[in-house]
VMD Tcl script that builds the backbone (N, CA, C; Angstrom):
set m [mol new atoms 501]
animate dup $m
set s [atomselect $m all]
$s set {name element resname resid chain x y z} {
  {N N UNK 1 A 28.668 -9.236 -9.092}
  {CA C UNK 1 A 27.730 -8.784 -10.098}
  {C C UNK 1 A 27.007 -9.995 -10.668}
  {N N UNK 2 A 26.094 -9.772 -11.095}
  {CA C UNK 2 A 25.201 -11.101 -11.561}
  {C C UNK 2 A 24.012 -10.176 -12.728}
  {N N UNK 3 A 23.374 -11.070 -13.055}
  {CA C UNK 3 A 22.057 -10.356 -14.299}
  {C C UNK 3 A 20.726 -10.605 -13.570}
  {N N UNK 4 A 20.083 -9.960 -14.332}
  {CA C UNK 4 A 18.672 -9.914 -13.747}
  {C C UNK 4 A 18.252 -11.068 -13.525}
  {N N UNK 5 A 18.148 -12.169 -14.444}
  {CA C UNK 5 A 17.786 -13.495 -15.012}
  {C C UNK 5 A 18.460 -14.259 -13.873}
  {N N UNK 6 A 19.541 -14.108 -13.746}
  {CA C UNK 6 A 20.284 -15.142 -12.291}
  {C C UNK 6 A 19.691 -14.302 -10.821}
  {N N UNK 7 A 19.458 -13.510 -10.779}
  {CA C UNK 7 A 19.010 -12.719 -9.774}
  {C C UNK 7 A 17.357 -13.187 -9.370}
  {N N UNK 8 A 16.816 -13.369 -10.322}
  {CA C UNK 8 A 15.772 -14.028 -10.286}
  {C C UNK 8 A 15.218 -15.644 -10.089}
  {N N UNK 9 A 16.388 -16.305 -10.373}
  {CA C UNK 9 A 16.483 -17.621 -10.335}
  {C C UNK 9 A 16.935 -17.890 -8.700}
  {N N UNK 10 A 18.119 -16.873 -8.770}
  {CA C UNK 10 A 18.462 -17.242 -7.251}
  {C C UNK 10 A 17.250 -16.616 -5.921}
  {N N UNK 11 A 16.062 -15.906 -6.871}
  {CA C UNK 11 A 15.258 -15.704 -5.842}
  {C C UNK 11 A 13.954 -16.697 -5.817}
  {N N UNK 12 A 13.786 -16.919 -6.565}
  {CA C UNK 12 A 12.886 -18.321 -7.156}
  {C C UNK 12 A 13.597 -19.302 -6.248}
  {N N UNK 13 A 14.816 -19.532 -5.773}
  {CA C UNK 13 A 14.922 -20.777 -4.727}
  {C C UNK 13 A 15.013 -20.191 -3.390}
  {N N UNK 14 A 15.564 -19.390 -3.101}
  {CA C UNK 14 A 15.656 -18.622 -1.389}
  {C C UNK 14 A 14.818 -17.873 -1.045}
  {N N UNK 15 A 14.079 -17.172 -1.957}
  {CA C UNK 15 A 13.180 -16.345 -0.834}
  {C C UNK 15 A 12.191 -17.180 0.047}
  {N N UNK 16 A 11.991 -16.749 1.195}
  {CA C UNK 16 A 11.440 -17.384 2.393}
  {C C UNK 16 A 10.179 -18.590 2.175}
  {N N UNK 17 A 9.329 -17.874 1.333}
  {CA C UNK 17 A 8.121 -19.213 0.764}
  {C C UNK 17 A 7.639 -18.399 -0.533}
  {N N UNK 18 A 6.969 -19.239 -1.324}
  {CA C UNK 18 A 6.284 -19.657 -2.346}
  {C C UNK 18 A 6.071 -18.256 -2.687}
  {N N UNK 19 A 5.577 -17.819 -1.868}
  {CA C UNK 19 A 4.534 -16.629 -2.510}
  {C C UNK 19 A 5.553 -15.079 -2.249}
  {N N UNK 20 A 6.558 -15.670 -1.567}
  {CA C UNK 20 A 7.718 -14.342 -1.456}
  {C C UNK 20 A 8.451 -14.616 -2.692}
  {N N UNK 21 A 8.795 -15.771 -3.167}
  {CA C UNK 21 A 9.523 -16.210 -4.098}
  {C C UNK 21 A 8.805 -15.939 -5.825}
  {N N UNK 22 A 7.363 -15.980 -5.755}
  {CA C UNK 22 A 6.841 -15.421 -6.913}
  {C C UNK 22 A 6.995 -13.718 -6.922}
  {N N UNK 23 A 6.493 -13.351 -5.886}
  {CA C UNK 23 A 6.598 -11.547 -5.371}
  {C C UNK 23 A 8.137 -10.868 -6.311}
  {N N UNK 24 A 8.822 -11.594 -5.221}
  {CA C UNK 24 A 10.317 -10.929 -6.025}
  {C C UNK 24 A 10.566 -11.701 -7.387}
  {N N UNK 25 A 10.152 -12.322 -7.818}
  {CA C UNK 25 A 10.490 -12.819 -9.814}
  {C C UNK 25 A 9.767 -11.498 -10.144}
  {N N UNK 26 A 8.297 -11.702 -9.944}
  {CA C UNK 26 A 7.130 -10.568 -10.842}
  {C C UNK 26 A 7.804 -9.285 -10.653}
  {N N UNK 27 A 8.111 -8.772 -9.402}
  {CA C UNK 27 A 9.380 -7.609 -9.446}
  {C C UNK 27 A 10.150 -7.145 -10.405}
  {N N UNK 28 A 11.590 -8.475 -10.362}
  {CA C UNK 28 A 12.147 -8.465 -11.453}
  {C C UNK 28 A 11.970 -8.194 -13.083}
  {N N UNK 29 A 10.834 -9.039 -12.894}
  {CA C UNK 29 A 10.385 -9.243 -14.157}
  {C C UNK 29 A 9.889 -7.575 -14.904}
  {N N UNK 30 A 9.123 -7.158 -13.959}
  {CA C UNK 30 A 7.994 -6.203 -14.239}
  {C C UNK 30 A 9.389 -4.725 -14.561}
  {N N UNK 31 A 10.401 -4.798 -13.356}
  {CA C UNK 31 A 10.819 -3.691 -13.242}
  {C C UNK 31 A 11.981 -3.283 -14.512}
  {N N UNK 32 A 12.123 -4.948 -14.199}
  {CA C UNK 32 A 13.843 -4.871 -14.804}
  {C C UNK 32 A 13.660 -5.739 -16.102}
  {N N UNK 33 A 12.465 -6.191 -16.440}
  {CA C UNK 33 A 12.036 -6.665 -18.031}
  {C C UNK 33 A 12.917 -7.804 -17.884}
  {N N UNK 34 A 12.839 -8.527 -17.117}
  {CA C UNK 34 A 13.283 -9.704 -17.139}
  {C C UNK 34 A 12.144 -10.919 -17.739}
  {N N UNK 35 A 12.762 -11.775 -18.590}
  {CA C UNK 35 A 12.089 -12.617 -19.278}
  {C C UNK 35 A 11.996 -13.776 -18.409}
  {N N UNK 36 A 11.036 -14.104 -18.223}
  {CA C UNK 36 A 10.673 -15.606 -17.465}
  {C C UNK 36 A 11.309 -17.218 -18.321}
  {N N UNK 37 A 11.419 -16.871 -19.517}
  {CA C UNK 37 A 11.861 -17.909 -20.222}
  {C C UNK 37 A 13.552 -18.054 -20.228}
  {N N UNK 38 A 13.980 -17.289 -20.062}
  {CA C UNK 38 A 15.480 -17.172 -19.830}
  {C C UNK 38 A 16.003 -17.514 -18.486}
  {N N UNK 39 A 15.035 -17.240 -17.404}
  {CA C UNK 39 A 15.268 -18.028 -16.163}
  {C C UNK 39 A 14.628 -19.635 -16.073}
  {N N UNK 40 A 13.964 -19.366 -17.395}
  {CA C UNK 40 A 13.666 -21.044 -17.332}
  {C C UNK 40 A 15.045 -21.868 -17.696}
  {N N UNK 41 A 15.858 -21.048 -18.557}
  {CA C UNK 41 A 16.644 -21.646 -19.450}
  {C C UNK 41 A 17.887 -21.593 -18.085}
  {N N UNK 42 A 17.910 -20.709 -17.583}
  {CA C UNK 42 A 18.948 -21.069 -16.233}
  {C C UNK 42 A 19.138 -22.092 -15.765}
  {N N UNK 43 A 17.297 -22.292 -15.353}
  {CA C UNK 43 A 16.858 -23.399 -14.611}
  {C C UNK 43 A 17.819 -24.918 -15.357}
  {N N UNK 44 A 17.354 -24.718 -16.553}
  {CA C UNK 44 A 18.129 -26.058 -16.725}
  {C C UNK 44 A 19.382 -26.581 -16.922}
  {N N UNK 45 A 19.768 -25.475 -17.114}
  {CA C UNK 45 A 21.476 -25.173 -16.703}
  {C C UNK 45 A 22.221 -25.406 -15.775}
  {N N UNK 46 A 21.595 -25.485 -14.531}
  {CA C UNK 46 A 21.530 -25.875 -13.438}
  {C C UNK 46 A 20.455 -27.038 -12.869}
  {N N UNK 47 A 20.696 -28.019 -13.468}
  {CA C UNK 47 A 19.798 -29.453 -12.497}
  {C C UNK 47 A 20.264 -29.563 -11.885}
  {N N UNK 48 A 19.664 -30.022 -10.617}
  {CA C UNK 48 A 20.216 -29.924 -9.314}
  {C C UNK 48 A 21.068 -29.424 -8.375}
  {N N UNK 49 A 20.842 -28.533 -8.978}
  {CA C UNK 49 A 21.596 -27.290 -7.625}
  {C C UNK 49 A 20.301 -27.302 -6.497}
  {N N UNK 50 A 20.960 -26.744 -5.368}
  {CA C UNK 50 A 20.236 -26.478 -4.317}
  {C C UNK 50 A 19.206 -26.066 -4.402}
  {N N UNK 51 A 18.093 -26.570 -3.967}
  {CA C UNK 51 A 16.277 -25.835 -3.941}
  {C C UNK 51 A 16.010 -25.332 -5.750}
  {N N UNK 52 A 16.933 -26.323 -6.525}
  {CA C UNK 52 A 16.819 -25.507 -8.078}
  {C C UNK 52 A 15.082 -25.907 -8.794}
  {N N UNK 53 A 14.487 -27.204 -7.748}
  {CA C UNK 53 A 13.342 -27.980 -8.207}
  {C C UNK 53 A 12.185 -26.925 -7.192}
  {N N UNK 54 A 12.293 -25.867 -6.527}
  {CA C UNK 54 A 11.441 -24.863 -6.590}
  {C C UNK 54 A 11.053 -23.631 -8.053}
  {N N UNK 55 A 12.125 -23.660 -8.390}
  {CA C UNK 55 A 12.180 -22.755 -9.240}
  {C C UNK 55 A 10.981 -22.785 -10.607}
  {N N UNK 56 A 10.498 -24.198 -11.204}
  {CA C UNK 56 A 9.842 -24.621 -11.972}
  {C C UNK 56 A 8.449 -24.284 -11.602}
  {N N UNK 57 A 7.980 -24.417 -9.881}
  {CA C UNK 57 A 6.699 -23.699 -9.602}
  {C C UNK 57 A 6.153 -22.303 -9.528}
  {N N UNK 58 A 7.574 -21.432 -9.152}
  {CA C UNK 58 A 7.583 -20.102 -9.203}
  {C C UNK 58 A 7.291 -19.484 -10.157}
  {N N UNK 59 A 8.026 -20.140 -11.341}
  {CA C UNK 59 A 7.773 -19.279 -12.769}
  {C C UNK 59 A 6.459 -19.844 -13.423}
  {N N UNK 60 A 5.841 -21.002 -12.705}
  {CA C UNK 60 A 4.499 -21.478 -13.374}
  {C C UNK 60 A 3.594 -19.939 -12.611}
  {N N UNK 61 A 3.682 -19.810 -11.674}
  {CA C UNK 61 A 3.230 -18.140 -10.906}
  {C C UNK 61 A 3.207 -17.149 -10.983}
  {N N UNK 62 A 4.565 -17.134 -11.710}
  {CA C UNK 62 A 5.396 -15.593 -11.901}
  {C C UNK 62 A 4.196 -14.739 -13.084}
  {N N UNK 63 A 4.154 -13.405 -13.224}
  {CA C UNK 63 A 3.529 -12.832 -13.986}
  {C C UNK 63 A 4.303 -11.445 -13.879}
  {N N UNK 64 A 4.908 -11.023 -15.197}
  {CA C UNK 64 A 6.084 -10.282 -15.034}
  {C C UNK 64 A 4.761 -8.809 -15.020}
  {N N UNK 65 A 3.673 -9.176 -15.813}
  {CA C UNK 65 A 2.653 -7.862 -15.362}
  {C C UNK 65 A 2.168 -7.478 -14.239}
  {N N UNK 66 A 2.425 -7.854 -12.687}
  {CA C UNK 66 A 2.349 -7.333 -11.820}
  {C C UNK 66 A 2.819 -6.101 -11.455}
  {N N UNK 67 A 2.012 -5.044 -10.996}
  {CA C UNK 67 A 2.422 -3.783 -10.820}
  {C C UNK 67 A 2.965 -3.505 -9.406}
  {N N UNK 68 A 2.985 -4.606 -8.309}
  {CA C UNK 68 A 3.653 -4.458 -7.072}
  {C C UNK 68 A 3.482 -6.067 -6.212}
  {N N UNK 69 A 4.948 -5.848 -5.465}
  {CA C UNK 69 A 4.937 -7.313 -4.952}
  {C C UNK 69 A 3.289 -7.875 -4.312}
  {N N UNK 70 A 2.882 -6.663 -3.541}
  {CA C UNK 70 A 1.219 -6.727 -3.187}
  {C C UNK 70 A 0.430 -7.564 -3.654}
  {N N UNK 71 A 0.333 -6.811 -5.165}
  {CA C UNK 71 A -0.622 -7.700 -5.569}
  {C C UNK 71 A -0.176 -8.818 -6.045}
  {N N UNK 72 A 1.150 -9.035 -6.679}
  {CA C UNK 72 A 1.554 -10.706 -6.528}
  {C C UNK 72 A 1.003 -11.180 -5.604}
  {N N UNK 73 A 0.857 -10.786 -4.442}
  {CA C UNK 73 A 0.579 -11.512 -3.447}
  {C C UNK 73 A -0.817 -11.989 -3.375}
  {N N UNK 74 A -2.021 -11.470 -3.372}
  {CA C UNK 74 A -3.048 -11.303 -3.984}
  {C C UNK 74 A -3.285 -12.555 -4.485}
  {N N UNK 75 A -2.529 -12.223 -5.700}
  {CA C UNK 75 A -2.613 -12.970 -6.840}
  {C C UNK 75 A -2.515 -14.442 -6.750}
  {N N UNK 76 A -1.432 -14.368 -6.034}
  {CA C UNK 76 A -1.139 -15.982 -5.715}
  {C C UNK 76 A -1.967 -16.612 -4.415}
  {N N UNK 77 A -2.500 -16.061 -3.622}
  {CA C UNK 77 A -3.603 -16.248 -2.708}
  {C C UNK 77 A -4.845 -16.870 -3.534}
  {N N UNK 78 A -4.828 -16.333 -4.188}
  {CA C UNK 78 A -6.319 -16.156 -5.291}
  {C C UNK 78 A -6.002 -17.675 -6.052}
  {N N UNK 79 A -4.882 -17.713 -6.856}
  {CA C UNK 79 A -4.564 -19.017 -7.139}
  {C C UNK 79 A -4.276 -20.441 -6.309}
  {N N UNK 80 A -3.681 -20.343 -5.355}
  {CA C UNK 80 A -3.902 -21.289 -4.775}
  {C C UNK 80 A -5.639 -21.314 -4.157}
  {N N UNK 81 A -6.127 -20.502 -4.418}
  {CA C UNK 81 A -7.814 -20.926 -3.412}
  {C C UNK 81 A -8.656 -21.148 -4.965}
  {N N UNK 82 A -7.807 -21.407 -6.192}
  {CA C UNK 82 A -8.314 -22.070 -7.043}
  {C C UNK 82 A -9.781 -21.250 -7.622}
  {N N UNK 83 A -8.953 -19.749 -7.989}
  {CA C UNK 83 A -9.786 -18.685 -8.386}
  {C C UNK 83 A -8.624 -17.798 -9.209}
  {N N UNK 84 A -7.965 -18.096 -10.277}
  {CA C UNK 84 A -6.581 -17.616 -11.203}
  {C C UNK 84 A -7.429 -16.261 -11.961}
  {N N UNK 85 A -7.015 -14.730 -11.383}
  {CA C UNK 85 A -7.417 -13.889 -11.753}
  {C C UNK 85 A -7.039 -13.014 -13.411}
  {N N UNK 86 A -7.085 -12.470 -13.792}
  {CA C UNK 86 A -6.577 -11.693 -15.002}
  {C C UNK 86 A -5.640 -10.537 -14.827}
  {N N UNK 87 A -4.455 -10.848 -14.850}
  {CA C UNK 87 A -3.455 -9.426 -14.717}
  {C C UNK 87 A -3.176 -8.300 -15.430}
  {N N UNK 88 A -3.395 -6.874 -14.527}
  {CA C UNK 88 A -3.670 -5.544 -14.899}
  {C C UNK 88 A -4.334 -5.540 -16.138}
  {N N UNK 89 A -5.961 -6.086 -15.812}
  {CA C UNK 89 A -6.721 -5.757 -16.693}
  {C C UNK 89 A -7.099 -4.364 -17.133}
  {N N UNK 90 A -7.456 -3.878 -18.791}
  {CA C UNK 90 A -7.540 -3.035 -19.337}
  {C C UNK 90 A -9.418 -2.935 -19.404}
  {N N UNK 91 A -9.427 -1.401 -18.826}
  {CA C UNK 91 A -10.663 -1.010 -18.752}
  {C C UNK 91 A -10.867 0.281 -19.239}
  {N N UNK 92 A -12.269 0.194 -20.433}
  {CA C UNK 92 A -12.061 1.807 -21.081}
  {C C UNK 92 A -13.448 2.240 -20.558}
  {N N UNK 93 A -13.776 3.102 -19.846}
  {CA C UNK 93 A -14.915 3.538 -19.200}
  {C C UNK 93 A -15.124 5.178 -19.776}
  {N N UNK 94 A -15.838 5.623 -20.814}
  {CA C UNK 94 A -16.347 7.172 -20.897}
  {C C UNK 94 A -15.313 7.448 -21.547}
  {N N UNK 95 A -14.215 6.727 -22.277}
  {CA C UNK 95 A -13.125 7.143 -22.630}
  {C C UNK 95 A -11.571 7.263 -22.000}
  {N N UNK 96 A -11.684 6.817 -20.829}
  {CA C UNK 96 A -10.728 6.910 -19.572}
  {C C UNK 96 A -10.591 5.537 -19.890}
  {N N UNK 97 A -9.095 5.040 -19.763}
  {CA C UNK 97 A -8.352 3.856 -19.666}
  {C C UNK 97 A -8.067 3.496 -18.470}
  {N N UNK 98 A -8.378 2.397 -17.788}
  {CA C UNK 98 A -8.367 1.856 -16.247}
  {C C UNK 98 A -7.573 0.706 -16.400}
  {N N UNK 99 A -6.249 0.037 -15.859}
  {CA C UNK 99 A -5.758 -0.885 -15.428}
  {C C UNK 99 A -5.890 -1.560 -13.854}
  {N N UNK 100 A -6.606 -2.546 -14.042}
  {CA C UNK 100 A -7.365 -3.243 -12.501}
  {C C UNK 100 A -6.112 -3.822 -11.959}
  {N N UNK 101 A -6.002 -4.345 -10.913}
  {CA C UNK 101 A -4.796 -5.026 -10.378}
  {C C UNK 101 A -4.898 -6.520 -10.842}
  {N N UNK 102 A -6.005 -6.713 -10.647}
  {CA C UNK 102 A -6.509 -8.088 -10.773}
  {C C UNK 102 A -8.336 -8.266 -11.206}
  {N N UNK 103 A -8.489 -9.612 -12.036}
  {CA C UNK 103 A -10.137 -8.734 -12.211}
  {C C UNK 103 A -10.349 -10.282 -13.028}
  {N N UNK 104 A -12.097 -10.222 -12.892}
  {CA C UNK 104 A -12.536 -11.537 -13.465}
  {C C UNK 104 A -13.668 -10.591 -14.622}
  {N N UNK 105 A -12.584 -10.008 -15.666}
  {CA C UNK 105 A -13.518 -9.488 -16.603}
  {C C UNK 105 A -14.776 -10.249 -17.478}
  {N N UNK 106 A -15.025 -11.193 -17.062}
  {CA C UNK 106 A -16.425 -11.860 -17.650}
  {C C UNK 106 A -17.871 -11.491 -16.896}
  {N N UNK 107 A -17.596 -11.320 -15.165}
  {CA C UNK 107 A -18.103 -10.769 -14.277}
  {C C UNK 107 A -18.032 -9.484 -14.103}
  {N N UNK 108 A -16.968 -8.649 -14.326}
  {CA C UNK 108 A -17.284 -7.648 -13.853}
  {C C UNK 108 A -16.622 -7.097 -12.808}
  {N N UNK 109 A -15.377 -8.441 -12.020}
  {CA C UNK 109 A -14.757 -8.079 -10.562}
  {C C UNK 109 A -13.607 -7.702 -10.655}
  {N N UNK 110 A -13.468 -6.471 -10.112}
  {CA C UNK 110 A -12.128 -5.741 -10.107}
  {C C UNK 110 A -11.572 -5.903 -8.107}
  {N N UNK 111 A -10.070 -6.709 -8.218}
  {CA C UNK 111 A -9.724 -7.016 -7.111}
  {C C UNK 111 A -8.657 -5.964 -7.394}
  {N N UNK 112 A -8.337 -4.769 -6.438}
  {CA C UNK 112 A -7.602 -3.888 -6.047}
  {C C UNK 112 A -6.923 -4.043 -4.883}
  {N N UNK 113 A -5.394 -3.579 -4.987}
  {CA C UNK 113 A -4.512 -3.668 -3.482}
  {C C UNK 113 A -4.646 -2.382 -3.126}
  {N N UNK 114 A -4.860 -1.706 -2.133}
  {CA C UNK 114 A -4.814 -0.231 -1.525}
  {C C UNK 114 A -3.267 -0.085 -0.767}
  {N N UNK 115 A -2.593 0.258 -0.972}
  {CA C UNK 115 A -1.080 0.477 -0.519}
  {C C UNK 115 A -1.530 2.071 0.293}
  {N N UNK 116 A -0.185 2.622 1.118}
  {CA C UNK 116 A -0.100 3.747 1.990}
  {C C UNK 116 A -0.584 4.712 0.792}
  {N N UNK 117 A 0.195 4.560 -0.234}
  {CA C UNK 117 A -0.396 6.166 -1.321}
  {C C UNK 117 A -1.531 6.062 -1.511}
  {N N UNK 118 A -2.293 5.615 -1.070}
  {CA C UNK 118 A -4.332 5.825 -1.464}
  {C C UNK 118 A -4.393 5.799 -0.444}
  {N N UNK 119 A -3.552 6.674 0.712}
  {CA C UNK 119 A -4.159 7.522 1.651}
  {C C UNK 119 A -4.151 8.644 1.649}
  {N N UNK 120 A -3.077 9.128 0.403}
  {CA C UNK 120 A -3.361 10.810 0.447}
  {C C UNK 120 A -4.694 11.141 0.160}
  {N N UNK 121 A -4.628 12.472 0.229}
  {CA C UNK 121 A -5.923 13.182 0.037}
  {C C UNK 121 A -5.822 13.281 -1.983}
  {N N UNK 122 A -4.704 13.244 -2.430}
  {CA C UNK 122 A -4.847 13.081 -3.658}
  {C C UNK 122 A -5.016 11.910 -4.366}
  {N N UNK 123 A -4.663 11.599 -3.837}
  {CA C UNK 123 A -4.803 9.658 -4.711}
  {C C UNK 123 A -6.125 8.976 -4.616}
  {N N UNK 124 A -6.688 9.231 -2.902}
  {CA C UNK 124 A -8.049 9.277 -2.400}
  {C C UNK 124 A -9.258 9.868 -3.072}
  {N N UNK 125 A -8.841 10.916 -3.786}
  {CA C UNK 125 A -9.307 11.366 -4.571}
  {C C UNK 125 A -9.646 10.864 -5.777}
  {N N UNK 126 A -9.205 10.567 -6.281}
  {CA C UNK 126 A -8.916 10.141 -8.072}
  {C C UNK 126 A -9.435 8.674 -7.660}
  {N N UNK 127 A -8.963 7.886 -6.389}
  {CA C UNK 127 A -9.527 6.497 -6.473}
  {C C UNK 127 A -11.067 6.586 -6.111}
  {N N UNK 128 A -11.468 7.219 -5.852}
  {CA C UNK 128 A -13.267 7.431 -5.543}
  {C C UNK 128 A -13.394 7.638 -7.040}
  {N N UNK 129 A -13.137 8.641 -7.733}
  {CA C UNK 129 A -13.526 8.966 -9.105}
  {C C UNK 129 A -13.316 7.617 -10.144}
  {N N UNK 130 A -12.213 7.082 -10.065}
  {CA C UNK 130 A -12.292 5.870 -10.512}
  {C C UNK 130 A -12.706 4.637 -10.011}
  {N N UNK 131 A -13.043 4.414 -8.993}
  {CA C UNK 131 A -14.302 3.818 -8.610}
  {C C UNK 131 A -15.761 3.812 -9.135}
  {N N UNK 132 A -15.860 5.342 -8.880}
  {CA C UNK 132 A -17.466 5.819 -9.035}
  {C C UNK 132 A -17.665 5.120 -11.520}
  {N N UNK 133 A -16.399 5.454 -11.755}
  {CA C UNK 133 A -16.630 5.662 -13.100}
  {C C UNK 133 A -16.935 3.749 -13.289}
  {N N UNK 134 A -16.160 3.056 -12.805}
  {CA C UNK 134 A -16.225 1.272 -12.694}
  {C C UNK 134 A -17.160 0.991 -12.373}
  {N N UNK 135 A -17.970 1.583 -11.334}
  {CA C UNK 135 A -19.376 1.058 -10.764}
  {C C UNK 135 A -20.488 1.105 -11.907}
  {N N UNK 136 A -20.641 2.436 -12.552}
  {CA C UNK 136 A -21.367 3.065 -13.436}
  {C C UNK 136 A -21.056 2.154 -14.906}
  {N N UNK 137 A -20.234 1.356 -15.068}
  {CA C UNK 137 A -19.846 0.267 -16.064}
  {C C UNK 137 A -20.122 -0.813 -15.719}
  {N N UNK 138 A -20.946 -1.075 -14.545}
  {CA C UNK 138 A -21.469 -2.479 -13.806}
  {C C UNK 138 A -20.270 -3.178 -12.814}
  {N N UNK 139 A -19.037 -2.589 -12.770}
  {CA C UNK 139 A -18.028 -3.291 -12.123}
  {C C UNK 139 A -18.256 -3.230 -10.524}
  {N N UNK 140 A -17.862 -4.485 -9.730}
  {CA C UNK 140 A -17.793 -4.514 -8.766}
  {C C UNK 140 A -16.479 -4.640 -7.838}
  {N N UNK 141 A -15.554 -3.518 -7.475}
  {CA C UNK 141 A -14.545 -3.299 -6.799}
  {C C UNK 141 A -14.022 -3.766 -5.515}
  {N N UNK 142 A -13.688 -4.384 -5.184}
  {CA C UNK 142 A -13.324 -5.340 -4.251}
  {C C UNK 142 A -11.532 -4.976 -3.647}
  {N N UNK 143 A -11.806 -3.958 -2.023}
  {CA C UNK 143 A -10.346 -3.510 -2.112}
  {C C UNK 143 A -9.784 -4.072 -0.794}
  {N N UNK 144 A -8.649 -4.427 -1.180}
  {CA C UNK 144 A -7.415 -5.150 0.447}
  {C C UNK 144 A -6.291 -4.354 0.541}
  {N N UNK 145 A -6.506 -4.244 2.106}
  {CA C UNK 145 A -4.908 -3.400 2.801}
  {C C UNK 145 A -3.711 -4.258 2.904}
  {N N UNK 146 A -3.094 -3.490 3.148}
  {CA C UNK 146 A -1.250 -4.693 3.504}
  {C C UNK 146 A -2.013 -5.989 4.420}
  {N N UNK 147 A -2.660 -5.566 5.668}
  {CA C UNK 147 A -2.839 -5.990 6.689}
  {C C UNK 147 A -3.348 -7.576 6.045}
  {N N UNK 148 A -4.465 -7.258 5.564}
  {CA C UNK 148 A -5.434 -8.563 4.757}
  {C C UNK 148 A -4.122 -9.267 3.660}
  {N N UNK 149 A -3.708 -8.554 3.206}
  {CA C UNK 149 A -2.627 -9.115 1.979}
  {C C UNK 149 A -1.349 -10.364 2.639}
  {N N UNK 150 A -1.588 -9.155 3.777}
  {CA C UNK 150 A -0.123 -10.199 4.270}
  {C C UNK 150 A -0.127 -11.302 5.620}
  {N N UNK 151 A -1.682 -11.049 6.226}
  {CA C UNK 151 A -1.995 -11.236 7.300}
  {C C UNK 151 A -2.998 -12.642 6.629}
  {N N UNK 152 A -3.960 -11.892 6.060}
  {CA C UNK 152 A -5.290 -12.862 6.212}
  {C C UNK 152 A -5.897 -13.548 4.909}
  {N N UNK 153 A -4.477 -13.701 4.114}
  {CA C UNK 153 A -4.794 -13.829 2.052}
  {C C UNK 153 A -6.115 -14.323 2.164}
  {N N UNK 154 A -6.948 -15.153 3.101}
  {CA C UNK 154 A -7.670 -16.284 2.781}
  {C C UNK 154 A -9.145 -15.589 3.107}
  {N N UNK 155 A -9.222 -13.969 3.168}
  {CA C UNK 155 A -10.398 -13.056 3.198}
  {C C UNK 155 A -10.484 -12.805 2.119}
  {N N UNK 156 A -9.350 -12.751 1.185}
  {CA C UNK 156 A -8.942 -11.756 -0.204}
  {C C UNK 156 A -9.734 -13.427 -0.710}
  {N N UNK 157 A -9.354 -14.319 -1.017}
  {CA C UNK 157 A -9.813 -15.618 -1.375}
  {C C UNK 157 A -11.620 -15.714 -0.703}
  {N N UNK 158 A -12.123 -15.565 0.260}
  {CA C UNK 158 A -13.530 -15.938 0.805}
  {C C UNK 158 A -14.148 -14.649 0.048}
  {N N UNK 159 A -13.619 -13.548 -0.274}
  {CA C UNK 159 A -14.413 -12.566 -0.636}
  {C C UNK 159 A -14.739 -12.634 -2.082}
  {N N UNK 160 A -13.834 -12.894 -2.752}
  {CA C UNK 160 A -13.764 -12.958 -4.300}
  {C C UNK 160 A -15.034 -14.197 -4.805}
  {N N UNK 161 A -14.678 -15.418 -3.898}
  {CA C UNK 161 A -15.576 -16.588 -4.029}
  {C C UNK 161 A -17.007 -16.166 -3.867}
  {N N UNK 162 A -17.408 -15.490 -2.591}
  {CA C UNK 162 A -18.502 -14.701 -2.402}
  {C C UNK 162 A -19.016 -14.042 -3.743}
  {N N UNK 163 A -18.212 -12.868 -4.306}
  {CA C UNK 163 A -18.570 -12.442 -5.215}
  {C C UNK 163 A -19.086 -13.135 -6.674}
  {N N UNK 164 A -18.287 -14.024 -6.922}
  {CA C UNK 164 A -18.096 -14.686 -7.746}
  {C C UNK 164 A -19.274 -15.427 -7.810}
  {N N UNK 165 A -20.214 -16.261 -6.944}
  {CA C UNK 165 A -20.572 -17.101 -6.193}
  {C C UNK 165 A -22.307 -16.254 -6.767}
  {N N UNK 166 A -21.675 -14.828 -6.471}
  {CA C UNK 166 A -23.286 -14.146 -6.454}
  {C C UNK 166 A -23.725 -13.612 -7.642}
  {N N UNK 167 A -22.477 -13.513 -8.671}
  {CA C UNK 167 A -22.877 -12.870 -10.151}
  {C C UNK 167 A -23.074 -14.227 -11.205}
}
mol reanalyze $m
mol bondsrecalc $m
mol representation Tube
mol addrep $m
């Protein structure tokens, strides 16, 4: 048995790289309300333990407001290509409350992860409608599959710059 806080620390040094290792903290964090400052306080509890001098970059990453490892992923793509987005930004459009995945609310850019459930015919649904309502507020929606997320971060990074680049 172990706590969230050590569970998180011990994933902050082993998970496979950088950006798997932020994924599962923001997890933690998000699911299980784990405090990032308390795994800081691990951290120093432990100097020099094994891979313990990863742990200090992870939680500079970590953002316990991530709504799925995805868009951690995203997220940290976006940061290392030296473009640090705004997490689950709050959007009130016509009266409807919108949380973006990621978004450069000064511009206007809403970066969205599309996961398997925005393939139903219901979710598909409601995401056109909330689309259509973001556009009509000047926003420009910008959406990536697993494939791009996990395959090609550095489209999710050329596209945003593009955008960015043009507003």
């Amino acid at each position: 048995m172990t706590t969230p806080e050590r569970t998180a620390y011990d994933l902050a040094r082993w998970a496979p790289t950088l950006t798997e290792r932020v994924a599962a903290v923001d997890a933690l964090a998000h699911e299980r309300g784990v405090d990032l400052a308390d795994v800081t306080v691990l951290r120093h509890r432990h100097l020099g333990s094994r891979l313990g001098g990863e742990v200090a970059e992870v939680l500079r990453l970590a953002d316990g407001r991530a709504a799925s490892p995805m868009e951690s992923r995203a997220r940290v793509a976006l940061v290392f290509g030296g473009l640090p987005p705004a997490v689950q930004h709050r959007v009130v459009v016509r009266g409807r409350r919108y949380y973006l995945d990621l978004a450069y609310p000064d511009l206007r850019i809403a970066v969205e992860y599309d996961g398997a459930d925005h393939r139903t015919q219901e979710r598909a649904r409601r995401d056109l409608e909330r689309e259509a309502a973001l556009v009509s507020a000047a926003w420009r929606v910008l959406r990536f599959d697993a494939h791009v997320v996990l395959f090609a971060p550095e489209r999710i990074v050329a596209a945003v710059r593009a955008v960015l680049a043009a507003r």
